[in-house]
TIVO-2410 file (N, C-alpha, C; in nm, 3 decimals):
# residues 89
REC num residu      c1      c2      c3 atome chaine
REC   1      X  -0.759   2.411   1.041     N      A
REC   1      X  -0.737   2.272   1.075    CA      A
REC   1      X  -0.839   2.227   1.178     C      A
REC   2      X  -0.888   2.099   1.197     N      A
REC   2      X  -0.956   2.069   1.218    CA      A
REC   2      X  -0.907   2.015   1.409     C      A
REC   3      X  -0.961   2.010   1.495     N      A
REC   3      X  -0.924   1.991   1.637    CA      A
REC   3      X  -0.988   1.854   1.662     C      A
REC   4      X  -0.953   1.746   1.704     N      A
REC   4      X  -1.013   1.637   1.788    CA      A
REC   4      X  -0.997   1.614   1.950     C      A
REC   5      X  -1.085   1.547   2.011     N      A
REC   5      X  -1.071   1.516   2.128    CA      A
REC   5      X  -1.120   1.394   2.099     C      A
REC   6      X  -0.998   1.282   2.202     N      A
REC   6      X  -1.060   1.167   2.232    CA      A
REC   6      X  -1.064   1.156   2.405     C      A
REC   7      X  -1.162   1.088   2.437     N      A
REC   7      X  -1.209   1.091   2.577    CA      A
REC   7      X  -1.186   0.957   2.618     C      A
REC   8      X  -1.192   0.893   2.714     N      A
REC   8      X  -1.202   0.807   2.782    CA      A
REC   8      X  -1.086   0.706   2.744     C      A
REC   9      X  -0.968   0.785   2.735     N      A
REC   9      X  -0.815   0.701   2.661    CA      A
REC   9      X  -0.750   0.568   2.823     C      A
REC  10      X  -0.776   0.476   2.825     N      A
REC  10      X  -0.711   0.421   2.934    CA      A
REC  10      X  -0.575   0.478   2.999     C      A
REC  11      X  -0.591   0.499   3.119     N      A
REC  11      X  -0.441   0.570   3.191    CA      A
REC  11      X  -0.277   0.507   3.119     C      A
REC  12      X  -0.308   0.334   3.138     N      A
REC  12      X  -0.179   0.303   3.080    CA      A
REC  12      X  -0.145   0.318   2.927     C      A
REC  13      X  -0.206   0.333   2.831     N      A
REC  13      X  -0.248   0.373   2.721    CA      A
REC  13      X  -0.184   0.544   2.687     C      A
REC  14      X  -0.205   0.600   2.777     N      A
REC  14      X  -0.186   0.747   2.767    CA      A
REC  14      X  -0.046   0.735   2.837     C      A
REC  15      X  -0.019   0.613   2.915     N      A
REC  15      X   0.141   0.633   2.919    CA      A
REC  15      X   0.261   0.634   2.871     C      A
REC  16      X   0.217   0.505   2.825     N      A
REC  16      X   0.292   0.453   2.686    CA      A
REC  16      X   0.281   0.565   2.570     C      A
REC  17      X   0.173   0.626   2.567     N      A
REC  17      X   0.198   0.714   2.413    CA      A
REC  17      X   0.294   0.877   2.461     C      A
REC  18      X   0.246   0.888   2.600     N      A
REC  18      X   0.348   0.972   2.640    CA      A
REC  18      X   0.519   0.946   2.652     C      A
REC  19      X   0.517   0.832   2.647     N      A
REC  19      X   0.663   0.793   2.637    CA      A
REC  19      X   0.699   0.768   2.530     C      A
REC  20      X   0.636   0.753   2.418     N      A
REC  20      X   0.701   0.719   2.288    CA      A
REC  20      X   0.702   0.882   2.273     C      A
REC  21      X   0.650   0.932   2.255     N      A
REC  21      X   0.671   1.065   2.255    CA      A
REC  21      X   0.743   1.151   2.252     C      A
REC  22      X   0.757   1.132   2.374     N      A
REC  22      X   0.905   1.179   2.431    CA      A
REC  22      X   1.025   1.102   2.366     C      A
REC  23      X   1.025   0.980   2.368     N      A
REC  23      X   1.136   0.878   2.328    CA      A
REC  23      X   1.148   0.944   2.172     C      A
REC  24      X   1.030   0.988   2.096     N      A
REC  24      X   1.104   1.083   1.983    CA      A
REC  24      X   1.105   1.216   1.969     C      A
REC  25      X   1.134   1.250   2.104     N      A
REC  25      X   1.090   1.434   2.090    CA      A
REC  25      X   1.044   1.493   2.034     C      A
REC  26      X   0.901   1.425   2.093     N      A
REC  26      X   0.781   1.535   2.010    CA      A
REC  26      X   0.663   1.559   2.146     C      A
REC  27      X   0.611   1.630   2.102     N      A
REC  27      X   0.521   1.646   2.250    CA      A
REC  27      X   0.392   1.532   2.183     C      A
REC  28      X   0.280   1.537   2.262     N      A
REC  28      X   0.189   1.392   2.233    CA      A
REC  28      X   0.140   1.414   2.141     C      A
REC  29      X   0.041   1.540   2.128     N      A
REC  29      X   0.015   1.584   1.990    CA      A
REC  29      X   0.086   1.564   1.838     C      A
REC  30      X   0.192   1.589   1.853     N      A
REC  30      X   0.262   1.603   1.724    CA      A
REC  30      X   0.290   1.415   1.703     C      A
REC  31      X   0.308   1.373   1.798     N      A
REC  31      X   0.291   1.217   1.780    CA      A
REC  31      X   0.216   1.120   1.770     C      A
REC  32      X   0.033   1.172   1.789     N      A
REC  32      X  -0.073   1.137   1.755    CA      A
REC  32      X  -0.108   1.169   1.653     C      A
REC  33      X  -0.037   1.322   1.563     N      A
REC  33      X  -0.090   1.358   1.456    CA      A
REC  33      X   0.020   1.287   1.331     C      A
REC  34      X   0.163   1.261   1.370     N      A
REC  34      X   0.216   1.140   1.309    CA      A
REC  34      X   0.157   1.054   1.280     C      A
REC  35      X   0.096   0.969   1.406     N      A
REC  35      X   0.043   0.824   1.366    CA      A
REC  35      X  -0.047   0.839   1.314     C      A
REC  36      X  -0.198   0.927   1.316     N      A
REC  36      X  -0.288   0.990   1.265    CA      A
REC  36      X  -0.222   1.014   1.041     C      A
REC  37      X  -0.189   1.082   1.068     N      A
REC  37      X  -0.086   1.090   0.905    CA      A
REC  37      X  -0.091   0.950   0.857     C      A
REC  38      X   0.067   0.953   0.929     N      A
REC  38      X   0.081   0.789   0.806    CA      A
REC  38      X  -0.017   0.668   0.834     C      A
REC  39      X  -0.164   0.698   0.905     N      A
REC  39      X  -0.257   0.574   0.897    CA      A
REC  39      X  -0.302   0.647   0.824     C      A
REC  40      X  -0.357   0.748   0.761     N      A
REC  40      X  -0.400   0.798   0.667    CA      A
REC  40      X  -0.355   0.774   0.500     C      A
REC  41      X  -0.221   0.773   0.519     N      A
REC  41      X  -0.170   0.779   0.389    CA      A
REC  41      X  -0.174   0.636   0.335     C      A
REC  42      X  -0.148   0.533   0.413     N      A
REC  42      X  -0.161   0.376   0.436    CA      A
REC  42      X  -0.308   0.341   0.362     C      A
REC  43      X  -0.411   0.450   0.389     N      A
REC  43      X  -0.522   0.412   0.373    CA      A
REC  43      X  -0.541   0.467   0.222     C      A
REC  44      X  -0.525   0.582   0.183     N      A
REC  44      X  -0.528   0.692   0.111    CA      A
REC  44      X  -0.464   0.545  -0.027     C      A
REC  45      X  -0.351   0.502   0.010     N      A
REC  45      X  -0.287   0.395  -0.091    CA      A
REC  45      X  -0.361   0.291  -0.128     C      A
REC  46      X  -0.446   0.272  -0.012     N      A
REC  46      X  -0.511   0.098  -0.082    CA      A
REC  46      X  -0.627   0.161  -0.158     C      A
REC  47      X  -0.672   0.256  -0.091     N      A
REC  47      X  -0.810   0.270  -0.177    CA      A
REC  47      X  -0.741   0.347  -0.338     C      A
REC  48      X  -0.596   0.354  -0.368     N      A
REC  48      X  -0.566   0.414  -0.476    CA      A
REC  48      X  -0.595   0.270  -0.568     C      A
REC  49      X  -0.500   0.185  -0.468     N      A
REC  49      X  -0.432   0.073  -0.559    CA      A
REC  49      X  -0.601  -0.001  -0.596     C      A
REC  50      X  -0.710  -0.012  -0.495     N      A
REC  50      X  -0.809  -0.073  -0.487    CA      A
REC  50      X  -0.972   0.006  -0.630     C      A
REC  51      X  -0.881   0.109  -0.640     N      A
REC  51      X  -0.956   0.169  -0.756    CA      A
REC  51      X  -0.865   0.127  -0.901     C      A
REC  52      X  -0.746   0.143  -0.886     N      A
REC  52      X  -0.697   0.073  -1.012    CA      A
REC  52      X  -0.698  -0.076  -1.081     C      A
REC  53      X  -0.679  -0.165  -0.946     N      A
REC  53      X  -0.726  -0.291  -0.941    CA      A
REC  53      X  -0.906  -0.300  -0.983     C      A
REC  54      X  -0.966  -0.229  -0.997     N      A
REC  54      X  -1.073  -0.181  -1.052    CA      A
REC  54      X  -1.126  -0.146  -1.169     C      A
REC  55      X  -1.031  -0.059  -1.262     N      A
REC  55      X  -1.040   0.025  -1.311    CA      A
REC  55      X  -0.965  -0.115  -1.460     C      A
REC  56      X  -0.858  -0.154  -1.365     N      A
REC  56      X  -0.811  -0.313  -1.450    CA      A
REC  56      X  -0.880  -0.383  -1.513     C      A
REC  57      X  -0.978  -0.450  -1.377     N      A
REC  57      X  -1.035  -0.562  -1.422    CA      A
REC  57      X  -1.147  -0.513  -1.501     C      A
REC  58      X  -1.232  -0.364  -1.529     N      A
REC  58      X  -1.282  -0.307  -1.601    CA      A
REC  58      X  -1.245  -0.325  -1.763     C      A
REC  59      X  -1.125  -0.299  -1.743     N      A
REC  59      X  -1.050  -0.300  -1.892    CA      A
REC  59      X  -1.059  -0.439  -1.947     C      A
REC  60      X  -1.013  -0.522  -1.873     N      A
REC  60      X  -1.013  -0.680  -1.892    CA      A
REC  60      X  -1.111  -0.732  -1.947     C      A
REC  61      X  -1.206  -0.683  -1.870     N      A
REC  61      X  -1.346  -0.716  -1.909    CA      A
REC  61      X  -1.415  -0.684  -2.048     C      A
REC  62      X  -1.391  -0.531  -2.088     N      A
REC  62      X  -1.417  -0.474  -2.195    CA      A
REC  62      X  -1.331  -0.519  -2.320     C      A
REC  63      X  -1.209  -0.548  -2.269     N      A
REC  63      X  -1.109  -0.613  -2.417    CA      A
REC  63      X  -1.122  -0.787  -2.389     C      A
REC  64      X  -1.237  -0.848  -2.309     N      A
REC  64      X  -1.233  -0.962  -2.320    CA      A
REC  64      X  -1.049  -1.068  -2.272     C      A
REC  65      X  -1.026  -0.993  -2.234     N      A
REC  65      X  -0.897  -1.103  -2.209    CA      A
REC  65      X  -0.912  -1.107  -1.996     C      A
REC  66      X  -0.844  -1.240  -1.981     N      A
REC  66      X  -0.834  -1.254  -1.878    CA      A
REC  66      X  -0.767  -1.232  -1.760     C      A
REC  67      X  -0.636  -1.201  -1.827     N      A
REC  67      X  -0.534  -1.094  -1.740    CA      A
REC  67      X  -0.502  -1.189  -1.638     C      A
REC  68      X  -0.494  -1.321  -1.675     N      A
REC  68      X  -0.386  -1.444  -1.618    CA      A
REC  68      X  -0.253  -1.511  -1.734     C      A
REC  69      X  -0.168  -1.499  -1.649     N      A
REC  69      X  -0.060  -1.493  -1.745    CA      A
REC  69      X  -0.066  -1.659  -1.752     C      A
REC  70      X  -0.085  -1.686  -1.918     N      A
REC  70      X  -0.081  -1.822  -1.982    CA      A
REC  70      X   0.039  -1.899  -1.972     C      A
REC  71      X   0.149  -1.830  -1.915     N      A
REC  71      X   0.267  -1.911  -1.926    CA      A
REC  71      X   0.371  -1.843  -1.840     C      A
REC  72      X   0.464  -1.907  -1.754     N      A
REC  72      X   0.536  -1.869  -1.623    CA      A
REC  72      X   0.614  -1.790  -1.680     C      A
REC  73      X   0.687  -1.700  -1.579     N      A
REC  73      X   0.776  -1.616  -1.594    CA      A
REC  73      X   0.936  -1.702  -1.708     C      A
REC  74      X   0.888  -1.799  -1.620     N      A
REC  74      X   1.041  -1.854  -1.666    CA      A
REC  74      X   1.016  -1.940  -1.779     C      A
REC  75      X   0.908  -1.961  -1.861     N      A
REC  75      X   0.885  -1.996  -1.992    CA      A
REC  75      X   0.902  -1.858  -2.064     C      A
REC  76      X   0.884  -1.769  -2.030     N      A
REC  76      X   0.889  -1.635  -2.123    CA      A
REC  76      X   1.022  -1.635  -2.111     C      A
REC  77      X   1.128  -1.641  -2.061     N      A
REC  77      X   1.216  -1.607  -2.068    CA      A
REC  77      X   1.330  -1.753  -2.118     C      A
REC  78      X   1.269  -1.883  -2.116     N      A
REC  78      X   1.322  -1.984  -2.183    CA      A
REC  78      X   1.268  -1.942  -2.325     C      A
REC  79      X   1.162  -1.936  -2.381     N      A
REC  79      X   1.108  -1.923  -2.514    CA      A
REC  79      X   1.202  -1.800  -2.585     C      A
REC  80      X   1.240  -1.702  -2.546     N      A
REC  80      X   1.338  -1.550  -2.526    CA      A
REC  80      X   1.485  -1.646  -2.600     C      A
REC  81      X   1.484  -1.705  -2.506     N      A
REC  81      X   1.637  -1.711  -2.520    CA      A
REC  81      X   1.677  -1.862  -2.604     C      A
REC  82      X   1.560  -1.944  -2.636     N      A
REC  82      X   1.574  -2.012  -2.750    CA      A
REC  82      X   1.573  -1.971  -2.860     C      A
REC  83      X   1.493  -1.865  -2.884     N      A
REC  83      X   1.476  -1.746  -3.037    CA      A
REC  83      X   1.615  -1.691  -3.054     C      A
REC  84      X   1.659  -1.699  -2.935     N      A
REC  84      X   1.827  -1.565  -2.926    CA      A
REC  84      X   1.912  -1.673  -2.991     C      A
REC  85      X   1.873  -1.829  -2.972     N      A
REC  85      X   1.988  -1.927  -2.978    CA      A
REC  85      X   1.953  -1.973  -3.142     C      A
REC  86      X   1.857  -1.989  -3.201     N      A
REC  86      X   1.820  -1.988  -3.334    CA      A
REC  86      X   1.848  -1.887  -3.373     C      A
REC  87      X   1.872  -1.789  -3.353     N      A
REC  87      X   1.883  -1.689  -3.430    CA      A
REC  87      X   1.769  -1.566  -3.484     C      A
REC  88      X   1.657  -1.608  -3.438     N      A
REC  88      X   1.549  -1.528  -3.504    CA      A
REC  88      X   1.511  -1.386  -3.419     C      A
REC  89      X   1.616  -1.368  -3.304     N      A
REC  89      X   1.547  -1.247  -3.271    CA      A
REC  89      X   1.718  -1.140  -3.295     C      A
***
């Protein structure tokens, strides 16, 4: 595993993180390497979602469609349930 040092942390800065710390019983470390984590994983997600959102408009592009929905949620589901009331679905 890899070791960091950060230097020049402001005193009140290092107080406050010592007290949250404590306030969740953990020593500072294990509570820098918390926040350290889930800003990681936070990050780890957009660049997932930011490659699929990618990987989308790729597709979009290649099958020519625009991947804006032509008609509201609630026309799809009026058009649905007029077919149900005619009878045709």
């Amino acid at each position: 595993m890899a070791t960091l040092q950060v230097r020049d942390v402001p005193d009140e800065v290092a107080a406050v993180i010592a007290e949250k710390a404590l306030a969740e019983h953990k020593s500072v470390s294990a509570y820098l390497r918390d926040l350290m984590a889930a800003d990681v994983r936070r990050e780890l997600q957009r660049r997932a979602i930011a490659a699929w959102d990618e990987k989308l408009e790729q597709t979009q592009r290649r099958l020519a469609i625009s991947g804006r929905a032509t008609m509201s949620g609630a026309e799809v589901v009026r058009d649905i349930r007029d077919e149900y009331d005619r009878g045709e679905k």
